[in-house]
NUDOLO-987542 format. One line per 3 residues: number of its first residue (from 1); for each residue x, y, z of C-alpha. Coordinates in nm, 2 decimals. Example, Ala and Ser with C-alpha at 12.3 -4.5 7.8 and 13.67 -1.06 7.14 Angstrom:
<rs>
1> 1.23,-0.45,0.78; 1.37,-0.11,0.71
</rs>
This chain:
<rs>
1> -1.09,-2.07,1.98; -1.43,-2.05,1.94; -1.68,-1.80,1.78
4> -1.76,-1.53,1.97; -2.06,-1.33,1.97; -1.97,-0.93,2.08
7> -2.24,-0.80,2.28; -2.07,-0.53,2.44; -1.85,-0.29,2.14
10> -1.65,-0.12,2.44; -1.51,-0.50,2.47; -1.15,-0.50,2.50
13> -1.08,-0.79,2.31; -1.20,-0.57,2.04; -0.92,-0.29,2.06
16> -0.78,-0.32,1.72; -1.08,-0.27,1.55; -1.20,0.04,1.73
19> -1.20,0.36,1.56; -1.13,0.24,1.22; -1.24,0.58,1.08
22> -0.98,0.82,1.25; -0.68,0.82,1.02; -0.47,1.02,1.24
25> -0.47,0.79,1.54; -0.48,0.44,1.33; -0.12,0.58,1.18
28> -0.01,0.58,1.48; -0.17,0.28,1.67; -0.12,0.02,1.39
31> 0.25,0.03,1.29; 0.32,0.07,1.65; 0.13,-0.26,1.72
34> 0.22,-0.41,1.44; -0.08,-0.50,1.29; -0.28,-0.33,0.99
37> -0.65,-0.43,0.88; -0.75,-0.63,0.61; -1.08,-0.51,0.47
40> -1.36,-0.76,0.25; -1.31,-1.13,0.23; -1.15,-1.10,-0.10
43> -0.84,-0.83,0.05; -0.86,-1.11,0.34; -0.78,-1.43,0.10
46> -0.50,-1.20,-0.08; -0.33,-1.13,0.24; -0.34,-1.48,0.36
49> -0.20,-1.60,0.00; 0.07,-1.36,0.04; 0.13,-1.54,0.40
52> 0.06,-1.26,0.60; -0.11,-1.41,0.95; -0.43,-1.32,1.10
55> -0.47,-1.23,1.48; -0.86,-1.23,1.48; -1.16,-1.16,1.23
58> -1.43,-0.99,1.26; -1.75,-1.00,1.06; -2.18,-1.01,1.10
61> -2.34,-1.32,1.16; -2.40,-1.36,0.77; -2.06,-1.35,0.65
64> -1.94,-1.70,0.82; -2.06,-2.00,0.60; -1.88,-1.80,0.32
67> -1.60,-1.76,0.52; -1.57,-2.10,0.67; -1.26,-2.22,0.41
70> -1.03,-1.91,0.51; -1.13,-1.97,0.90; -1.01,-2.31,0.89
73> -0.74,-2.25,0.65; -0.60,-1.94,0.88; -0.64,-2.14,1.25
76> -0.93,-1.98,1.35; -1.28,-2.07,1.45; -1.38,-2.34,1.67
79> -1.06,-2.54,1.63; -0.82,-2.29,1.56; -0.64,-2.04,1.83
82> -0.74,-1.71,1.61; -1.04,-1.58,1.78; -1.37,-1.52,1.51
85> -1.62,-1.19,1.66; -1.93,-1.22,1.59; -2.20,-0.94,1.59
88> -2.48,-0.78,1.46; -2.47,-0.50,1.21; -2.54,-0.22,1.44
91> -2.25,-0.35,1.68; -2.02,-0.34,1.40; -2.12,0.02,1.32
94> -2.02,0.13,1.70; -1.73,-0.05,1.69; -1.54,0.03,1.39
97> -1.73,0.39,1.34; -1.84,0.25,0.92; -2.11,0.07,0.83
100> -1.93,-0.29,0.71; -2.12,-0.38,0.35; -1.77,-0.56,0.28
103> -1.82,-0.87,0.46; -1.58,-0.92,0.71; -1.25,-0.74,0.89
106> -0.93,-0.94,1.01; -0.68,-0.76,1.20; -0.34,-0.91,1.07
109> 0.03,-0.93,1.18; 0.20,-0.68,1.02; 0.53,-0.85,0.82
112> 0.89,-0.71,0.86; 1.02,-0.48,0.64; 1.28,-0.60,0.39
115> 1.58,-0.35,0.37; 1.63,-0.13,0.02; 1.91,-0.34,-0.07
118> 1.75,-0.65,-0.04; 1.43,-0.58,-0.16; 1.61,-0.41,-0.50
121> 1.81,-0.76,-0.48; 1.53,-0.98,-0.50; 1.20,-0.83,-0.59
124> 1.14,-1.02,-0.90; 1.29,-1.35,-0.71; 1.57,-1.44,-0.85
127> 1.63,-1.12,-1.04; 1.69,-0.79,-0.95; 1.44,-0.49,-0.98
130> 1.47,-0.26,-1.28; 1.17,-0.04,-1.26; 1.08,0.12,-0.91
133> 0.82,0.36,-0.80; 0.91,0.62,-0.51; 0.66,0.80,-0.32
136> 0.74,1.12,-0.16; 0.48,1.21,0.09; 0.20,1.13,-0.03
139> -0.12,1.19,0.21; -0.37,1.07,0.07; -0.43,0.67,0.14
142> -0.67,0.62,-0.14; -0.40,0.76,-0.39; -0.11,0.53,-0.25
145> -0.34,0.25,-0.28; -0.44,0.36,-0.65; -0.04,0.34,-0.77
148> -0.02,0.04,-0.62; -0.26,-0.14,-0.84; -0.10,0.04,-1.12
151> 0.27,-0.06,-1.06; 0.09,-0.43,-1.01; -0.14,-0.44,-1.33
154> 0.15,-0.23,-1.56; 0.47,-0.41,-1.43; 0.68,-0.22,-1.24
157> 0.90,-0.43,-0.98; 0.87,-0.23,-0.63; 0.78,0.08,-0.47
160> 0.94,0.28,-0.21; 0.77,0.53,0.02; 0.95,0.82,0.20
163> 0.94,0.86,0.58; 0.60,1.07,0.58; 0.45,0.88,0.29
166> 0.07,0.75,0.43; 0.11,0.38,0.52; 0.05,0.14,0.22
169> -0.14,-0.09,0.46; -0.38,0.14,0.61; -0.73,0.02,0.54
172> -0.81,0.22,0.29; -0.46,0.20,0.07; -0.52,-0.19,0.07
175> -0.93,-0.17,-0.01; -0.84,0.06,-0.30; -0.55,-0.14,-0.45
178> -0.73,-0.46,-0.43; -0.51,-0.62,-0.20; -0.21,-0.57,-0.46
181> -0.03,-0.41,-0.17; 0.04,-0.77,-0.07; 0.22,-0.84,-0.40
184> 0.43,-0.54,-0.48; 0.76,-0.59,-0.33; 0.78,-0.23,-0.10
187> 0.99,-0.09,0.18; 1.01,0.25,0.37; 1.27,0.48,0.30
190> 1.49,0.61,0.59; 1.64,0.91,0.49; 1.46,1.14,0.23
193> 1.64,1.22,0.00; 2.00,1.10,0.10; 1.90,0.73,0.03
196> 1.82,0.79,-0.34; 2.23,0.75,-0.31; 2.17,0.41,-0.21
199> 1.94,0.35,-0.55; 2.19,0.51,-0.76; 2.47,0.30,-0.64
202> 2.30,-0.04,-0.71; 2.29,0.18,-1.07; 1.94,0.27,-1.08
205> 1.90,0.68,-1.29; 1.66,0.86,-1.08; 1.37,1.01,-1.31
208> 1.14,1.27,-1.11; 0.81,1.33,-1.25; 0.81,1.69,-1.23
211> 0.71,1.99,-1.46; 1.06,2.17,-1.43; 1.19,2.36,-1.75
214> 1.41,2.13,-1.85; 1.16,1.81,-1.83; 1.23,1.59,-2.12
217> 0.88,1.41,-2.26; 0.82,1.08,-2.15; 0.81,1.01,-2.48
220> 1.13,1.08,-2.55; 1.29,0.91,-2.22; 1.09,0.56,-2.28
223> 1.22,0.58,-2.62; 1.57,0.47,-2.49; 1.55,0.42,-2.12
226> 1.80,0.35,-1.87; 1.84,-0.03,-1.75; 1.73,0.07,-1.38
229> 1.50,0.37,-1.37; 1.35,0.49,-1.03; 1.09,0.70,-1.13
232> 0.99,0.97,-0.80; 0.63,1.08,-0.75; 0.53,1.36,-0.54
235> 0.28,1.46,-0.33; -0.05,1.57,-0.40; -0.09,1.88,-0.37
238> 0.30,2.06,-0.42; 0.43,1.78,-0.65; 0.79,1.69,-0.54
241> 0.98,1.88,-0.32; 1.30,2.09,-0.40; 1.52,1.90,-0.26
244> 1.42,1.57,-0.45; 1.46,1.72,-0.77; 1.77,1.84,-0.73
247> 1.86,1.51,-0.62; 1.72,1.30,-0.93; 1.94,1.25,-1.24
250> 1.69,1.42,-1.45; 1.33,1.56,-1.47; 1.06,1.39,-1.70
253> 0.69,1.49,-1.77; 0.38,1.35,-1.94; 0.30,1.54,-2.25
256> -0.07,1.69,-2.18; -0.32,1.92,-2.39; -0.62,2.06,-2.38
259> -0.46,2.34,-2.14; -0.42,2.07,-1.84; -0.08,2.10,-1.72
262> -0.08,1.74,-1.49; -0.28,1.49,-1.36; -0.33,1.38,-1.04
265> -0.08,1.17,-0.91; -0.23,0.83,-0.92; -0.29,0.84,-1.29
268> 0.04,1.01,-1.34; 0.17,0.67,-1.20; -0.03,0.44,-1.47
271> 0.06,0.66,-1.74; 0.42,0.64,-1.65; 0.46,0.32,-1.56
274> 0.30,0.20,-1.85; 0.53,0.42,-2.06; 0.85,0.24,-1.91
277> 0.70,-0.11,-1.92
</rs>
């Protein structure tokens, strides 16, 4: 399909870029359409590495020679069947409600979700997980996106996100990860927390990161830890809730001075992940 230059941003062929700012109605309108947006042309190449497929691009006049290899690559362009919108900066403003200094958007097929068996089964290919992140409800897109860039750069195998966790492949979660949301193995919980039965069948202990009185350090717990751990995060603002707690197999915390009592979740993750490496 040819390049096509926008010249109207109420275009319909344009639907799944519109509105790019309102959180609470691209939640809804991406899963449900199965598609999620893939922000800069370096997110882009990462998600088209991974094998994820493209159903359009869109990007300023500017952006194409430098785009050009992923075009052709990805079927798109004047040869290819994946449409390429064109417009000028102002037009991309009053379509997507942001001013793009990133380069270029592709809206891309969302992939299926692996079960929680399988995923545990193969997440580092041939071998099964033995460190997992969960994350209970967390809101906040820019945090989910900032443990998933931890639990890639620090080496944890997978991460698991309850049924009200903020979509890891919102735009924002996957601009603040760096794409790494395309190479963490994840999957969405169904039940919360009635499937952490399911982890500690396949043997995994489930360590919540919680500040309960009978937290042991970190310290102590990476000292000797399990051969599966699942360490639970919680959400931002309440930590984890009751009934996750009572659910884990025991409570662990990050030994802090200086008065602080936590830290906010994201770094929470790096700390602990990197403890249990």
């Amino acid at each position: 399909m040819p390049v096509i230059r926008v010249v109207d941003a109420a275009d319909d062929r344009l639907a799944d870029y519109l509105g790019l700012t309102d959180v609470a109605l691209r939640s809804r309108h991406e899963p449900a359409k199965g598609l999620y947006i893939a922000e800069s042309s370096s997110v882009i190449r990462r998600a088209l590495d991974a094998g994820h497929r493209p159903r359009s691009f869109l990007m300023a006049e500017k952006w194409l020679p430098d785009m050009a290899d992923v075009l052709e690559s990805s079927g798109a362009g004047e040869d290819g069947d994946v449409p390429v919108f064109v417009a000028d900066e102002g037009m991309l403003r009053d379509i997507t409600g942001f001013h793009l200094h990133r380069g270029s958007l592709a809206a891309m097929h969302r992939p299926p979700l692996a079960s929680v068996t399988d995923l545990l089964a193969h997440a580092r290919g041939d071998e099964p997980a033995r460190r997992i992140v969960i994350l209970e409800d967390i809101v906040d897109h820019t945090n989910v996106g900032a443990i998933f860039r931890s639990v890639a750069g620090l080496g944890a195998d997978a991460v698991l996100v309850t049924p009200r966790c903020a979509d890891p492949l919102y735009r924002r979660s996957v601009r603040v990860s760096m794409g790494t949301v395309f190479q963490v193995p994840w999957t969405r919980l169904v039940s919360w927390p009635e499937d952490l039965d399911l982890l500690r069948a396949e043997g995994f202990t489930i360590a919540a990161l919680a500040l309960t009185p009978n937290a042991v350090s970190l310290d102590d717990f990476a000292a000797a830890p399990p051969e599966r751990v699942a360490l639970v995060l919680g959400t931002e603002g309440d930590g984890l809730s009751a009934g996750a707690i009572s659910a884990a197999d025991l409570c662990v915390r990050i030994p802090m001075q200086g008065g602080v009592d936590s830290l906010n979740v994201a770094a929470a993750s790096a700390v602990a992940v990197w403890a249990l490496r």
